[in-house]
C-alpha positions as CSV (number, residue, x, y, z in Angstrom):
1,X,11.6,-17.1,6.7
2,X,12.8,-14.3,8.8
3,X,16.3,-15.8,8.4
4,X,16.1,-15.7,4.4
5,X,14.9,-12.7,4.6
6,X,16.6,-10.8,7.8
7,X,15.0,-9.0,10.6
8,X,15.7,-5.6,9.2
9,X,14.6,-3.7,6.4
10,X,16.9,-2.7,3.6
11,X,16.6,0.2,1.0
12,X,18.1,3.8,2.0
13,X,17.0,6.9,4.3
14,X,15.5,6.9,7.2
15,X,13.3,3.5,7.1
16,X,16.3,1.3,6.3
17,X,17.6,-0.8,9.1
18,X,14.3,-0.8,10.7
19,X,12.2,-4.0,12.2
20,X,11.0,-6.5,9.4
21,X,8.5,-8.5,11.0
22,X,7.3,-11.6,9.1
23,X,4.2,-14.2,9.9
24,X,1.9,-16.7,8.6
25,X,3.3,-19.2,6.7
26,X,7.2,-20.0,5.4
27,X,8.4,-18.9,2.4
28,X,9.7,-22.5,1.3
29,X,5.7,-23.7,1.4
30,X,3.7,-20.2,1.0
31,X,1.2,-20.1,-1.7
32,X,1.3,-16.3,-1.9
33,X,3.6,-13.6,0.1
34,X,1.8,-10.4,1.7
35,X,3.6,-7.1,1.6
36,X,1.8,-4.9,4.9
37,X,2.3,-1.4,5.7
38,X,1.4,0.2,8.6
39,X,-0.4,3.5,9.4
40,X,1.0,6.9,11.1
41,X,1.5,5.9,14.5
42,X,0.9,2.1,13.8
43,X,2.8,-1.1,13.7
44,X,3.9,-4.1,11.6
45,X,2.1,-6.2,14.1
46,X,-1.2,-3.8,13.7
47,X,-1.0,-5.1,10.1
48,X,-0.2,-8.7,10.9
49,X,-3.2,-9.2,12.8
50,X,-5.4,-8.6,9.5
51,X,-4.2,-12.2,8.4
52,X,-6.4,-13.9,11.4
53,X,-9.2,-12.1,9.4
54,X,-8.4,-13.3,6.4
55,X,-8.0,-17.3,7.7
56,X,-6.0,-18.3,4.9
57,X,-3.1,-20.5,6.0
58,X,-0.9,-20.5,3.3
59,X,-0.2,-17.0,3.3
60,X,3.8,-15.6,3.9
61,X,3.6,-12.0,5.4
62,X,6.2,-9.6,5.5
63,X,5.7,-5.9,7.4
64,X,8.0,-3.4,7.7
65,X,8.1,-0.7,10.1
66,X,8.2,3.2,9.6
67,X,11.0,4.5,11.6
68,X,9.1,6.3,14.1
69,X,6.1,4.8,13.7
70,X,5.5,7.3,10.7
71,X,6.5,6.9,6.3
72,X,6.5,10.8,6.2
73,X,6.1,13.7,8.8
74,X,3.1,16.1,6.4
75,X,-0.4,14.6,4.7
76,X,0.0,12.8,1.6
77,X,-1.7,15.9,-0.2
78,X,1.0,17.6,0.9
79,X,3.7,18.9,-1.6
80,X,6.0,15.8,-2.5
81,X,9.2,17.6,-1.2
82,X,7.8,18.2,2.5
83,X,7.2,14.3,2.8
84,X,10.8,14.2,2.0
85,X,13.2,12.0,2.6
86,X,10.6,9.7,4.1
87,X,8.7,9.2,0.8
88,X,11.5,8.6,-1.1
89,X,12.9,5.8,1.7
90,X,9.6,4.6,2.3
91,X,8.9,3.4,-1.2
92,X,12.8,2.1,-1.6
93,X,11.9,-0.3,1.6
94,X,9.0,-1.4,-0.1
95,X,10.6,-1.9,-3.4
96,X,14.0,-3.7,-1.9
97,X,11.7,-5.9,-0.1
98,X,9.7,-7.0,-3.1
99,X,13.4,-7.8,-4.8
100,X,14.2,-10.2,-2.1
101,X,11.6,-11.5,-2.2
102,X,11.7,-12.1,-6.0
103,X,15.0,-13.9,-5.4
104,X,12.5,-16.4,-3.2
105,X,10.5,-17.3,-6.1
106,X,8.1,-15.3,-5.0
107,X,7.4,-12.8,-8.1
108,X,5.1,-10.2,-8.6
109,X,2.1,-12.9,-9.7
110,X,2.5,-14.4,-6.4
111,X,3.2,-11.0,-4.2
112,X,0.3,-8.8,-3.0
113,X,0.8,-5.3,-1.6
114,X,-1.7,-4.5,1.1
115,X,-1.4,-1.2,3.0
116,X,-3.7,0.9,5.7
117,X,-3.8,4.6,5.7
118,X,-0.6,6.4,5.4
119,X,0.7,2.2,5.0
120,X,-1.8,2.7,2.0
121,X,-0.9,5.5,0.2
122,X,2.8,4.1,0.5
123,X,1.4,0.7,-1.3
124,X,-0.5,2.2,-4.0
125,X,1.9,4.7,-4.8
126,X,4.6,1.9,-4.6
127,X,2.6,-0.2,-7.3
128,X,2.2,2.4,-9.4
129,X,5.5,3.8,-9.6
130,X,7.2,0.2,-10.3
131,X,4.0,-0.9,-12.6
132,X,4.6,-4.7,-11.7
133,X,2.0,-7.6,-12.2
134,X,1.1,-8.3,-9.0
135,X,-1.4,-10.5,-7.9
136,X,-3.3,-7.6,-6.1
137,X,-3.0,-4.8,-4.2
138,X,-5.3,-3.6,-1.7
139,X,-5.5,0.7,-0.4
140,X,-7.4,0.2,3.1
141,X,-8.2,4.2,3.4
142,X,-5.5,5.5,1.4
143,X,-4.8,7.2,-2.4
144,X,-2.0,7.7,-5.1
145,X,0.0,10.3,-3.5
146,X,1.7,11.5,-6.9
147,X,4.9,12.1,-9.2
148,X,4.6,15.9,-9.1
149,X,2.8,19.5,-7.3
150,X,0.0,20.5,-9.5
151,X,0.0,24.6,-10.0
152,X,-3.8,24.7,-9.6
153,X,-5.6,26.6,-6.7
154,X,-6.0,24.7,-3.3
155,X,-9.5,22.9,-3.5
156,X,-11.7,22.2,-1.0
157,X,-12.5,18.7,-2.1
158,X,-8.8,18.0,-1.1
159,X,-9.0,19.4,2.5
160,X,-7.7,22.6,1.3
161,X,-4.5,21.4,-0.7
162,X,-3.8,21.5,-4.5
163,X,-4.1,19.0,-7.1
164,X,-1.2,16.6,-7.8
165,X,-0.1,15.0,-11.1
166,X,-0.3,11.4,-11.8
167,X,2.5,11.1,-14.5
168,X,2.8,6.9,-14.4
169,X,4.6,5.0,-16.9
170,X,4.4,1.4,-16.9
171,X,1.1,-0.4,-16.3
172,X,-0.9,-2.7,-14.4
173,X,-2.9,-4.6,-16.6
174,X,-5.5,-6.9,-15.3
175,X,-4.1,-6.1,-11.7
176,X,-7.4,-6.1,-9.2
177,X,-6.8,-3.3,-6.9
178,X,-9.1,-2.0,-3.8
179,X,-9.4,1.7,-3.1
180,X,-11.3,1.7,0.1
181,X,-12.4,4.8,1.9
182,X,-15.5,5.8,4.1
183,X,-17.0,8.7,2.8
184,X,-16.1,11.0,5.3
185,X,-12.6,10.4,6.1
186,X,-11.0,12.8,8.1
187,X,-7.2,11.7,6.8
188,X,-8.9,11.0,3.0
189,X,-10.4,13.0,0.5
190,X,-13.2,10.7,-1.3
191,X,-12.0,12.9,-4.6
192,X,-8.4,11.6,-4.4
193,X,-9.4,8.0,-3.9
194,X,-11.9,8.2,-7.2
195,X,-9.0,10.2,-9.4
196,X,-6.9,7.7,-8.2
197,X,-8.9,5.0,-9.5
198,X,-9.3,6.8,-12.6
199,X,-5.7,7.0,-12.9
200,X,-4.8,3.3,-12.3
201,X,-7.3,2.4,-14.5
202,X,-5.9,4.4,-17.4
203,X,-2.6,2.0,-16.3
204,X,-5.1,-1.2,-16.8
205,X,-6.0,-2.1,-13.4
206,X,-9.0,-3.3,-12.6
207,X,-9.4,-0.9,-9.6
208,X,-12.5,-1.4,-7.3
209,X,-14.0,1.6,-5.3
210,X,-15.6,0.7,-1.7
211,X,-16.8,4.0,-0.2
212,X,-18.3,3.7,3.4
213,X,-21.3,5.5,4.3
214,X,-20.4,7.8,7.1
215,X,-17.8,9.3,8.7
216,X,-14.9,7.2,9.9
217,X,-11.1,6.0,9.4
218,X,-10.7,2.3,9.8
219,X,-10.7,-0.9,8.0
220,X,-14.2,-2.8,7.7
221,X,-15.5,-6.0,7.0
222,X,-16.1,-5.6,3.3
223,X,-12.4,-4.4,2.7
224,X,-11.2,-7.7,4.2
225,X,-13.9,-9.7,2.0
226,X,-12.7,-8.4,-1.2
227,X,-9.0,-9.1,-0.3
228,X,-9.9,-12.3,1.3
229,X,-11.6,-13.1,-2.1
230,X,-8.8,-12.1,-4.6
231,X,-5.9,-14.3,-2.2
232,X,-8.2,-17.1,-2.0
233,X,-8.9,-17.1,-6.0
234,X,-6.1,-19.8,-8.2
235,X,-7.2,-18.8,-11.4
């Protein structure tokens, strides 16, 4: 697998040419293929872990790492051109690799984006922006990070920043997506998770919210359940 694919990450900026790290099963047998992004400060194997979770064997997963450790340097509510060029090479990785792995057979009906954190904004937005059939996609603690700056006044139901605009156009009909967040995330504004739901659906996702009581920033059981769920169903 990591032959066909190559140990490195292609796309342009910053987060090409950095380490592609790919487990669970080969492409040549692999039922489905797993694209994982990490969080700020994480790691490809950070994400790679989640698979002894999920205990499905037939899984192919692919994560690529941030240079640095980090997609962009500001929070995703930030203005778009201050996560610059990072954004920009971030989703390019994610989109190259998705290509390749296209040219294994493995289409968007067999390729699932999952993503925590920052690694979760970076998948959702990534999804939305190339408006593909995937089989699913899955934001542990993360949000649609946008297409444009909203002119409106900083809120405080977005830590203090200003509302973004969601201008998407393809869709994602029938795609099951998971917008996970506890309810007091420190990283996460519960209002963009719920717009951003309202916004894929719009697109024709079938977008689940999972808020977690509490105050917290990490992945949980019931995240992992859902996913676990959605991989595991053939229909």
């Amino acid at each position: 697998m990591s032959a066909r694919l190559g140990p490195r990450t292609t796309g342009h900026g910053p987060h090409a040419g950095q380490r592609l790290v790919v487990a669970g099963d080969r492409l040549e047998t692999a039922r489905l293929a797993v694209v994982m992004t990490h969080g700020r400060g994480g790691s490809p194997e950070d994400m790679v872990g989640l698979t002894d979770h999920l205990a499905l064997p037939d899984l192919a997963v692919v994560a690529p790492e941030a240079a640095d450790r980090s997609w962009w340097p500001d929070s995703f509510l930030a203005p778009l051109e201050a996560n610059e060029p990072g954004l920009g090479s971030g989703l390019s990785v994610v989109e190259a690799l998705l290509d390749d792995l296209a040219e294994q057979g493995f289409g968007p009906e067999r390729t699932v984006l999952v993503g925590f954190s920052q690694g979760a904004c970076l998948a959702l937005e990534a999804a939305a922006r190339l408006a593909r059939p995937f089989r699913a996609v899955a934001a542990l603690s993360g949000g649609l990070i946008g297409t444009g700056d909203g002119d409106g006044p900083p809120r405080d139901d977005l830590y203090g920043r200003r509302a973004k605009l969601f201008d998407y156009a393809g869709r994602l009909d029938g795609v099951p997506v998971l917008l996970g967040c506890h309810q007091h995330d420190p990283h996460i504004p519960l209002a963009r998770v719920r717009n951003s739901a309202g916004v894929l659906r719009t697109m024709g996702a079938s977008a689940d919210t999972l808020v977690i009581p509490g105050t917290g920033h990490g992945i949980v059981a019931d995240e992992i359940a859902w996913l676990r769920r959605h991989l595991n169903d053939r229909a």
